[in-house]
C-alpha positions as CSV (number, residue, x, y, z in Angstrom):
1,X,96.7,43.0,172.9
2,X,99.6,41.2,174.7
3,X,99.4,43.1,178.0
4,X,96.4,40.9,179.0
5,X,97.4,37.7,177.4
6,X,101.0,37.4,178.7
7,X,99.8,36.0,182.0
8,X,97.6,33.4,180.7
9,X,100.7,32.5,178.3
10,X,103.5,32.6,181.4
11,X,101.1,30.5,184.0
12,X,99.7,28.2,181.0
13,X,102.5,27.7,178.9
14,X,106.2,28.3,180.6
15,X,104.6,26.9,184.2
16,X,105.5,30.6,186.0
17,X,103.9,31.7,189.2
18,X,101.6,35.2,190.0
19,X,104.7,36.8,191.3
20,X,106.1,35.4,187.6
21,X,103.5,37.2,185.9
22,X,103.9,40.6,188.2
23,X,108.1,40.4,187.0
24,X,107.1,40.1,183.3
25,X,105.0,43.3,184.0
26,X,106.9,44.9,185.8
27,X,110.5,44.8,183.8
28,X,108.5,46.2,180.9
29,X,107.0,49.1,182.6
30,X,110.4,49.5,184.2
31,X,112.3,49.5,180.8
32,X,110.2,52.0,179.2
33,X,110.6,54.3,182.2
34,X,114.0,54.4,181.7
35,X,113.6,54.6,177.8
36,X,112.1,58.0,178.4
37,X,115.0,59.4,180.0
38,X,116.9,58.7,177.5
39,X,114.9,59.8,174.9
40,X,115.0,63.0,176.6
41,X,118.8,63.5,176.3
42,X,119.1,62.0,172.9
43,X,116.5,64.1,171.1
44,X,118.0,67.5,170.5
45,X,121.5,65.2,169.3
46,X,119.1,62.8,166.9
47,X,116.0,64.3,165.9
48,X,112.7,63.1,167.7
49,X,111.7,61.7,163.7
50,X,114.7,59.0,163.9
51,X,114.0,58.3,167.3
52,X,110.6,57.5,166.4
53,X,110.7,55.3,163.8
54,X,113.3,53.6,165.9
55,X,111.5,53.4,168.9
56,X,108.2,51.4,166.6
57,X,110.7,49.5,164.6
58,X,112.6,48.2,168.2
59,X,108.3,47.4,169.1
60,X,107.5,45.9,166.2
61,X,110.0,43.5,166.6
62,X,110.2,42.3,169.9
63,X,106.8,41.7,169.6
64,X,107.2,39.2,167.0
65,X,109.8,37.6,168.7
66,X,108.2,36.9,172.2
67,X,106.8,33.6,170.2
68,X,110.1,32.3,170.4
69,X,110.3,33.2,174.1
70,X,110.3,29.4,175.6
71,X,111.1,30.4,179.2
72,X,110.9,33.1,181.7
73,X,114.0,34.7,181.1
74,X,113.8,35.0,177.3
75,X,110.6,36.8,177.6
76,X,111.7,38.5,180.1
77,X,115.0,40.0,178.0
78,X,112.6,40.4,175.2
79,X,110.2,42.1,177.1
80,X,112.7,44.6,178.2
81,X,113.5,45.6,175.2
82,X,109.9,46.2,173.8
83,X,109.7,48.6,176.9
84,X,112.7,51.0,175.5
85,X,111.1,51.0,172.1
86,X,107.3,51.3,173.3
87,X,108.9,54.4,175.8
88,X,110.7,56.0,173.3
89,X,108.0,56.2,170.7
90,X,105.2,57.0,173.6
91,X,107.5,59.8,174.5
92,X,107.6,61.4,171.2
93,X,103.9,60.9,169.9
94,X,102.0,62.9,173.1
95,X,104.3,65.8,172.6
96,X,103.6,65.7,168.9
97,X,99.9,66.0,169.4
98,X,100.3,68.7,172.6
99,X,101.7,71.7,169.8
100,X,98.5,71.7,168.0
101,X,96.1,72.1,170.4
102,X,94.9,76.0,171.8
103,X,96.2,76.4,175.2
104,X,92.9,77.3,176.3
105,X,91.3,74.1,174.8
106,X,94.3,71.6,176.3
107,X,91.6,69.3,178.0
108,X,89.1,69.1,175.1
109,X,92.0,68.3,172.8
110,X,93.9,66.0,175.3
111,X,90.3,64.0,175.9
112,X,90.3,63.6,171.9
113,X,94.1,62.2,171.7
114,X,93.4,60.4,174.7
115,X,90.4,58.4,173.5
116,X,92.8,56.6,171.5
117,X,94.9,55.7,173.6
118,X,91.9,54.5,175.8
119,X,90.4,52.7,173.1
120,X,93.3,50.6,172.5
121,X,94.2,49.5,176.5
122,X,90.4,48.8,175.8
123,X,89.7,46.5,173.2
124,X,93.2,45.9,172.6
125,X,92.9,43.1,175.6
126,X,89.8,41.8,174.1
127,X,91.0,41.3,170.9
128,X,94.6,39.2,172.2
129,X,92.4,37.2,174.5
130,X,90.3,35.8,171.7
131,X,93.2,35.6,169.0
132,X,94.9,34.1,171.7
133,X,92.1,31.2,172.4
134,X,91.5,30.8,168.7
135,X,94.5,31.4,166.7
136,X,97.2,30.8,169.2
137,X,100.2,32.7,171.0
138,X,101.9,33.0,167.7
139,X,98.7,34.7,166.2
140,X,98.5,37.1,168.9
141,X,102.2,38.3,168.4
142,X,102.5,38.6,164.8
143,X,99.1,40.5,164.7
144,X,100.8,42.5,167.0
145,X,104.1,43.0,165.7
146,X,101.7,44.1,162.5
147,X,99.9,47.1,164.3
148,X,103.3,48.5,165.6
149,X,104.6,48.7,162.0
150,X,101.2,50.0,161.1
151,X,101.8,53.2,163.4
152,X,104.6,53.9,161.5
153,X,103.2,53.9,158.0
154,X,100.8,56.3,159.6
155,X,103.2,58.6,160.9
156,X,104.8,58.6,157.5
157,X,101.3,59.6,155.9
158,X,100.9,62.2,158.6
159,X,104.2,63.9,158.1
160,X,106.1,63.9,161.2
161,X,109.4,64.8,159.9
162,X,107.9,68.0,158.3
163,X,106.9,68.9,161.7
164,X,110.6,68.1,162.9
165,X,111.7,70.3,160.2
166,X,109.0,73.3,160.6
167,X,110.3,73.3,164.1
168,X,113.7,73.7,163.7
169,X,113.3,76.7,160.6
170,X,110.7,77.9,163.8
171,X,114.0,77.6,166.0
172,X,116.7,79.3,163.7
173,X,114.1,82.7,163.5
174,X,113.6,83.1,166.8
175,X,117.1,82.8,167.4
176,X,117.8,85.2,164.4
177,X,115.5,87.7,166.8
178,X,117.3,86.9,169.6
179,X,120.7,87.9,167.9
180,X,119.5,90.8,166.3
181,X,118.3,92.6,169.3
182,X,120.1,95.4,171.2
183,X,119.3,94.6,174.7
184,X,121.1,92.0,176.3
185,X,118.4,92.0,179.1
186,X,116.1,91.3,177.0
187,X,117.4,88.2,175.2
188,X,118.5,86.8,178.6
189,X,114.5,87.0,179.5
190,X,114.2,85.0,176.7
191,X,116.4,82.4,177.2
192,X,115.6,78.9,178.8
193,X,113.7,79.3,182.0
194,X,116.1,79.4,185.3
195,X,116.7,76.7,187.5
196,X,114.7,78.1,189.9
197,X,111.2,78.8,187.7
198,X,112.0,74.4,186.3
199,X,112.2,73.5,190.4
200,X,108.7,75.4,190.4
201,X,107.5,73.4,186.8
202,X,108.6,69.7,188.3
203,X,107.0,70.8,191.7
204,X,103.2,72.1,190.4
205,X,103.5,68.1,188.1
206,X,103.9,66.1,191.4
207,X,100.6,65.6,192.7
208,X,99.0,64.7,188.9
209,X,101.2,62.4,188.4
210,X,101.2,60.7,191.7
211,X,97.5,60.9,191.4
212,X,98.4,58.9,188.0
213,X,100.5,56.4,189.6
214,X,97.2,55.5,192.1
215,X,95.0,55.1,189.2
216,X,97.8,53.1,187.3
217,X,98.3,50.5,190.2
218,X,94.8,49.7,189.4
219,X,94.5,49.3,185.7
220,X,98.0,46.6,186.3
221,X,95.9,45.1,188.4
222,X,93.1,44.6,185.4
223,X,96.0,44.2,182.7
224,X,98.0,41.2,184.7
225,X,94.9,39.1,186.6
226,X,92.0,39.9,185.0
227,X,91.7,36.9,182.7
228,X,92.9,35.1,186.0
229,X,90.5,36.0,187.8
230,X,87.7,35.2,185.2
231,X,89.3,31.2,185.5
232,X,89.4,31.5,189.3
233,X,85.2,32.6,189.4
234,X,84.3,30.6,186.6
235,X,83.0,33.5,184.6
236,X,83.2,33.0,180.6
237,X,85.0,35.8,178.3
238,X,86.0,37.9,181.2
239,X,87.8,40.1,178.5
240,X,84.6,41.4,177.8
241,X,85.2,44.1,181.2
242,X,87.3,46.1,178.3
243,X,85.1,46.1,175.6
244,X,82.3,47.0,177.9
245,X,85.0,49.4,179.7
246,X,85.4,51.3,176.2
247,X,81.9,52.5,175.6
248,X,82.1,54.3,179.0
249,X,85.5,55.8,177.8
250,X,84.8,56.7,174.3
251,X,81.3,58.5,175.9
252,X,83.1,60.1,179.1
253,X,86.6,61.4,177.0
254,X,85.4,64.4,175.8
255,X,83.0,65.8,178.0
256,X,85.6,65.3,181.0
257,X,88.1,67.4,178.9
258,X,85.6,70.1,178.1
259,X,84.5,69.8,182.1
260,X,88.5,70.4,183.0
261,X,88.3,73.3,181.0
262,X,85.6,75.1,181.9
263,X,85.3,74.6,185.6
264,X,88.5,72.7,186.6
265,X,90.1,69.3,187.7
266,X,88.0,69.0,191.1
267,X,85.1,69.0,188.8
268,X,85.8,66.0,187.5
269,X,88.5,64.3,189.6
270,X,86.4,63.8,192.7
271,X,83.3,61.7,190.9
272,X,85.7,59.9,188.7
273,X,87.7,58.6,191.7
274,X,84.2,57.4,193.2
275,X,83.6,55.5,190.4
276,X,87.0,53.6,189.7
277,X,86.3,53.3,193.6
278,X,83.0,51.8,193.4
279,X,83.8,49.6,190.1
280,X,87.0,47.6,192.2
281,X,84.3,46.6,195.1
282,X,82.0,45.6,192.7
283,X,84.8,43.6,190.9
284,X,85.8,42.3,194.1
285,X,82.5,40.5,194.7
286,X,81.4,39.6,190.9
287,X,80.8,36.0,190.4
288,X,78.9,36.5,187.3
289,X,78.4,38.5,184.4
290,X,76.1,41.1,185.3
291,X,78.6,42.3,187.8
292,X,82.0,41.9,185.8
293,X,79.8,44.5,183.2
294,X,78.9,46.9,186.0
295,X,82.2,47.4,187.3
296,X,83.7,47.9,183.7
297,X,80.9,50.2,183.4
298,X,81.7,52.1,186.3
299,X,85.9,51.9,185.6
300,X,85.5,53.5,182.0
301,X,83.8,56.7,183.5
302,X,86.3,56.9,185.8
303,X,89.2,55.9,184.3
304,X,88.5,57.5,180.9
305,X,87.7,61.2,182.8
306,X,90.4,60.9,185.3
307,X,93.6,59.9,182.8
308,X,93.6,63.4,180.4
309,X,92.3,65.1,182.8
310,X,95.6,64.7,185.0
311,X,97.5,65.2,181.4
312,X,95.7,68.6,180.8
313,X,96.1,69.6,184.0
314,X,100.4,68.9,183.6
315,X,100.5,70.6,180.3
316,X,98.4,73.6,181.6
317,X,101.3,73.4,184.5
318,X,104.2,74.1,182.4
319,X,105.4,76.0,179.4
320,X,104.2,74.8,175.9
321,X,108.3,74.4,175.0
322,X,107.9,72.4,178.1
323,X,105.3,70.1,176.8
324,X,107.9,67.2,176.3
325,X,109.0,67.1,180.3
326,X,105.4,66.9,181.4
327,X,104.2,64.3,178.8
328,X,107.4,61.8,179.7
329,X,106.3,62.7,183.6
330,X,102.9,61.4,183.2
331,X,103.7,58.8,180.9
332,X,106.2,57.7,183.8
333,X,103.9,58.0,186.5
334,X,101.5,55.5,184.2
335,X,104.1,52.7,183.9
336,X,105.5,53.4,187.1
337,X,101.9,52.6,188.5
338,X,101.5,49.8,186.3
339,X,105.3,48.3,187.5
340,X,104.1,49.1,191.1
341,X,101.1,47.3,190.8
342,X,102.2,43.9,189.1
343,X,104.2,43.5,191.8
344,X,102.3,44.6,194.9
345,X,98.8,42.9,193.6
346,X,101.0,40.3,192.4
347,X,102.1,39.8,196.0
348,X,98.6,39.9,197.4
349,X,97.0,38.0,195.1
350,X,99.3,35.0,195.7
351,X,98.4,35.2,199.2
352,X,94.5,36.0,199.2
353,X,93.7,35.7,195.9
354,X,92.2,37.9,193.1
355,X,88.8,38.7,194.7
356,X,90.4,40.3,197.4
357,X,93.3,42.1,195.6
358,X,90.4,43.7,193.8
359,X,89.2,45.2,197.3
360,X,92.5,46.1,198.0
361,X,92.3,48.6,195.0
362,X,89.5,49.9,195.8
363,X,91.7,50.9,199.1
364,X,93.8,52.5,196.8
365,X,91.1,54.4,195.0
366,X,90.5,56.2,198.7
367,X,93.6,57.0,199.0
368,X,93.3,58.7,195.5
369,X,90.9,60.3,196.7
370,X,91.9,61.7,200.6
371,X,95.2,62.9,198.9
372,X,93.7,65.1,196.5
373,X,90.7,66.7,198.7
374,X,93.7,67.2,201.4
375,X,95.9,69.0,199.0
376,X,92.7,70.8,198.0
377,X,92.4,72.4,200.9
378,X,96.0,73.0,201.9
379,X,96.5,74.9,198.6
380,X,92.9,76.7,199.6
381,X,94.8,77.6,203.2
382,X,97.5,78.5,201.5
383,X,95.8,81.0,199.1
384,X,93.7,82.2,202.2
385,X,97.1,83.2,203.9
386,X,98.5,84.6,201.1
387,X,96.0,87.2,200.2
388,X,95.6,88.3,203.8
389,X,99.1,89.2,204.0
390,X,98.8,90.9,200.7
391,X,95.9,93.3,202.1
392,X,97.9,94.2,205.1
């Protein structure tokens, strides 16, 4: 709900800049990043339940204080710290959900989880543009301070520290086996994985995510100009592209992840790109609202198939005790891509405004797109050689 509205807020209200608005972005994205990380090292010492409830709480209030942000830097320090507890609780949930779902149904069941997560950068903009207009800054903060603390009451109602707790009794009998067998062998193939099989795991997660940094450069560019881009073209509740942009995504969510499964990413990478593609041209030239509803038309078929569809595709990469690594890698990549973007369309659209930054994204799409069919086919060559040189 704030993502959206912040930039109104910073050019309207505190008198800042595009570049201004790209910094706000960028040091939150940033932040959370880094909040990851640490989450990483601090769960096995704290418990991922404490860290949680933490992470919302830290939300919750920061959100509720950037009302009483009256200039840049304020809401910049403010900002910051939202990031560490939005990364440490976004860290935590995804790998939460990952342990329940069938190996062999990952995309269907990362599509579901997904959806939500869609819904929300969705309508969430739509609903702080129009408390925003009607209500005031204020409003908007405190209703979303509200939803933060929300999440936690229902964690607590779904149980989370049983699952913590489950896990660890899970933990102590399989190290019971361990310690009760008479092989040494064959508890050390049981241990962790060695450093050379986790240089092959972070390896097979690079081109997902980077594909999910592209695609994330995108959406900042949507999060942090769109409403300024609706002023620039005179077109009336240009928040509208995300409501209109989630009845694309709830439709497309799961039968992309049931697509992935069955038949693979290229399946459903390839036309997805095309339309994210297509939607940033459109978006580029819209001066009314026939064309603002196509392109968030065409962006919620892409974006929705695309997004778990590179998260499947990392958790079917890895180990399922692995699960963790791979979520806080794509959840990077995202906020990375979003950082990346507030700055570099930031930049651009100070210079030639936000009708062409659009068409610069689109430019981004195709290089989505040449990157992936290229390591399509070197993986294909690749293959090739090796089975020749296994039938000689």
């Amino acid at each position: 709900m704030l993502l959206s509205s912040l930039p109104v807020y910073v050019k309207g209200e505190l008198g800042g800049g595009d570049l201004t608005v790209s910094l706000v972005t960028a040091t939150f994205a940033l932040a959370a990043i880094a909040s990851r990380f640490a989450t990483a090292a601090l769960m096995p010492k704290l418990g991922r339940t404490a860290l949680l409830y933490a992470g919302l709480a830290v939300a919750a209030l920061t959100t509720f204080l950037c009302a009483y942000a009256y200039a840049v830097g304020s809401l910049i320090v403010i900002r910051v710290l939202y990031g560490v507890g939005f990364g440490t609780a976004s860290t935590i949930v995804p790998t939460l959900v990952a342990r329940i779902i069938p190996q062999d149904r990952i995309g269907e069941g990362i599509g579901y989880f997904g959806l939500s997560t869609s819904l929300a950068m969705s309508l969430g903009p739509v609903i702080g543009m129009n408390l925003m207009s009607g209500l005031g800054f204020p409003a908007l903060t405190l209703s979303s301070a509200a939803a933060a603390a929300l999440s936690a009451g229902v964690l607590l109602l779904t149980g989370a520290a049983r699952g913590e707790k489950r896990d660890s009794r899970e933990a102590a009998l399989r190290a019971a086996r361990g310690n009760s067998g008479s092989a040494t062998g064959e508890k050390a193939k049981t241990d962790a994985p060695s450093a050379g099989a986790s240089r092959n795991g972070i390896v097979s997660l690079l081109l997902p995510a980077l594909l999910n940094m592209l695609l994330s450069v995108t959406y900042s560019g949507l999060l942090s100009f769109i409403a300024l881009f609706g002023e620039s073209v005179h077109i009336a509740q240009v928040g509208l592209f995300f409501l209109f942009n989630a009845i694309t995504v709830i439709l497309v969510r799961p039968i992309a992840g049931r697509i992935f499964d069955r038949r693979g990413h290229a399946a459903v990478l390839i036309p997805a790109a095309a339309c994210v593609l297509a939607s940033m041209l459109v978006l580029s030239g819209a001066t009314g609202m026939p064309q603002l509803i196509a392109s968030a038309l065409l962006y919620g078929l892409g974006f929705g198939a695309i997004q778990p569809t590179l998260q499947a595709w990392m958790l079917r990469s890895t180990p399922r005790e692995r699960h963790g690594f791979a979520n806080s890698m794509f959840y990077n990549s995202t906020d990375l891509g979003v950082a990346i973007g507030a700055v570099l369309l930031g930049a651009v659209a100070a210079r030639a405004g936000y009708a062409r930054m659009y068409g610069y994204s689109a430019l981004i799409m195709a290089g989505f797109l040449i990157l992936y069919i290229a390591m399509r086919f070197i993986a294909a060559a690749r293959a090739s050689k090796a089975g020749a040189q296994s039938s000689v």
